[in-house]
N, C-alpha and C positions, 0 to 999 in steps of 0.2 A: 737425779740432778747432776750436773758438772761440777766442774771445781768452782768454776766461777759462780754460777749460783749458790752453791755450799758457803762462798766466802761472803758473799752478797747477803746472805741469809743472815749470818752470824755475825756482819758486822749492823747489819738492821735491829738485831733483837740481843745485841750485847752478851753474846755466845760465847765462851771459849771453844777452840778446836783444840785435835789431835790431826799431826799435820805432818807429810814425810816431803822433805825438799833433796834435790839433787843436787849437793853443792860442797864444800870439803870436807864434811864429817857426814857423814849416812846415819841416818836414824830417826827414831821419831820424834817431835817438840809437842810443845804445846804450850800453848800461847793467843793473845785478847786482840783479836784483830780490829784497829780501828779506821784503817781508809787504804780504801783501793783506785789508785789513781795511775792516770798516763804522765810519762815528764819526757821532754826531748833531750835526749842527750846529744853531744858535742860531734857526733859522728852523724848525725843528723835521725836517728833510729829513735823512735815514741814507744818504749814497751809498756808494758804495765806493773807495777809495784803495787806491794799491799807492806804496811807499817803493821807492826804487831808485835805487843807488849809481849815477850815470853817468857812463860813464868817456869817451863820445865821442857825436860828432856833432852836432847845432846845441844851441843854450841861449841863454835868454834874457838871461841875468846873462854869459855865457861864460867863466863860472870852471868846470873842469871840472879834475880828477874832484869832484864835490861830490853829495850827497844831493837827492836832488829828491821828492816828494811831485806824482805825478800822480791828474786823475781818473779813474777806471777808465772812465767812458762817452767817454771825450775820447780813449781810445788806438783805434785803427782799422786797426792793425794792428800783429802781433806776431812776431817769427819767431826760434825757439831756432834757437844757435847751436851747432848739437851737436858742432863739429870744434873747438871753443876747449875751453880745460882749468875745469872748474869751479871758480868763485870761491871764496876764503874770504870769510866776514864782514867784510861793512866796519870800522871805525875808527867808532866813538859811535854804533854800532845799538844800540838798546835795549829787547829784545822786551818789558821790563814797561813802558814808557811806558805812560802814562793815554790818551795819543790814538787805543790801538789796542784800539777798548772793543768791537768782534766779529772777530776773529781768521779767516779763510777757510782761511788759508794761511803758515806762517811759516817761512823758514830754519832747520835746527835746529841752535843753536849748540855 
């Protein structure tokens, strides 16, 4: 499977991942992925995001557990943790937010 099905997966079946992103701190996280969505940004470019509650492993702020907002081309590897118990819905998820203007994939609450 890709990344993108891996995330697909795990936000289907309320999965936590172990997850390595390319971005200012190197390392691995992990963390409750709950929607993976397209947004247009101001430069007129539609990437793809994925919101995910992360509960551990590095961070740049290293307040943790807190909501993070990665880019979906930035994650480089992904891997469900199928022996952990699946997550409920974080605390201030809010599947009708405006930011999440194409929908892929969304936790169903």
């Amino acid at each position: 499977m890709d990344i993108r099905q891996e995330l697909e997966k795990a936000i289907k079946n309320r999965k936590p991942i172990e997850f390595e992103y390319s971005g200012n701190v190197e390392g691995m996280r992990v963390g409750n992925p709950h929607i993976l969505y397209m947004k247009k940004n101001m430069d007129g470019t539609v990437p793809i995001y994925v919101d995910i509650w992360q509960v551990g492993g590095v961070s740049d702020s290293g307040e943790l557990p807190n909501w993070r907002q990665f880019k979906f081309d930035k994650i480089i590897y992904v891997k469900i943790l199928d022996n952990e118990p699946s997550f409920e819905v974080a605390e201030k998820y809010n599947e009708e937010s405006g930011r999440y203007q194409v929908v892929l994939e969304k936790v169903m609450a």
